[in-house]
C-alpha positions in Angstrom: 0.0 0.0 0.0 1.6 3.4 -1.2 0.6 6.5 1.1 1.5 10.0 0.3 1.6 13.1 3.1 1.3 16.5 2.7 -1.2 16.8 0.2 -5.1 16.4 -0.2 -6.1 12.8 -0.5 -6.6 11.7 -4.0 -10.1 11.5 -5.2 -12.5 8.9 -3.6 -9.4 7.4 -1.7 -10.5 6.4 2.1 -8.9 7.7 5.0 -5.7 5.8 6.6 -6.3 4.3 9.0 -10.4 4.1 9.2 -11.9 2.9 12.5 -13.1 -0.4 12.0 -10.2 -1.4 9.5 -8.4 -4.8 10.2 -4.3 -3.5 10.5 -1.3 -5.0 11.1 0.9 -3.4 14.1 4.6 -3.8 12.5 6.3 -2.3 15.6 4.6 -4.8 17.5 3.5 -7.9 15.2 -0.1 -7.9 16.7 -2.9 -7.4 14.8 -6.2 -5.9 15.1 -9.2 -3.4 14.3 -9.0 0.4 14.9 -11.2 1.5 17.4 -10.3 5.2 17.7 -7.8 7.8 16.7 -6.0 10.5 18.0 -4.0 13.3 16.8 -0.6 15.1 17.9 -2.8 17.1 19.9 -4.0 14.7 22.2 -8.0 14.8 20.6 -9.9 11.8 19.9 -12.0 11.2 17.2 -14.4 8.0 16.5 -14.8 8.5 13.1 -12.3 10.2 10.7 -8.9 12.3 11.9 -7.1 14.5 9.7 -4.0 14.0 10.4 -3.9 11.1 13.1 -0.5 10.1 14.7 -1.8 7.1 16.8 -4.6 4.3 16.7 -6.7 2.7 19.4 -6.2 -1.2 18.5 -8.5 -4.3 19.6 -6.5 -7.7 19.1 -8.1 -9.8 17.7 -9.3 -13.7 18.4 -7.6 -12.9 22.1 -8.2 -11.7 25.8 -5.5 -9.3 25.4 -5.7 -5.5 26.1 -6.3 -3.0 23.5 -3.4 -0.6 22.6 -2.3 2.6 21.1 -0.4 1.9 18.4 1.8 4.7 15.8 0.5 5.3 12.5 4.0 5.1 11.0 3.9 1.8 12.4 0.4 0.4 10.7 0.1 -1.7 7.4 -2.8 -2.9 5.5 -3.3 -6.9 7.2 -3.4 -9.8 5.1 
């Protein structure tokens, strides 16, 4: 997946990451779905951020607790 910053998002491309969207952590190997996301700033948004620099993650399959992961780290899962 190619991703490009500083501009406007290309024509009907969706927003990275969405919430719901199944990702892969790559700083940590887990997987899971995004739940919320934040910004630099510290706000929290349940649907769309524009410019989000970390993810709310639920594991998935597992009793394990959810974490904040970076968006630098995230990749499309298989």
């Amino acid at each position: 997946m190619t991703t490009t910053t500083g501009g406007p998002e290309p024509f009907g491309a969706s927003p990275w990451p969405a919430i719901g969207l199944r990702i892969l952590d790559a700083g940590t190997g887990r997987a899971g779905a995004v739940l919320l996301l934040r910004d630099a700033a510290g706000k929290v948004y349940t649907e769309g951020a524009g410019r989000p620099a970390r993810a709310l993650l639920r594991p998935e399959g597992r009793r394990e607790p959810r974490w904040w992961a970076e968006v630098g780290d995230l990749r499309g899962a298989p």
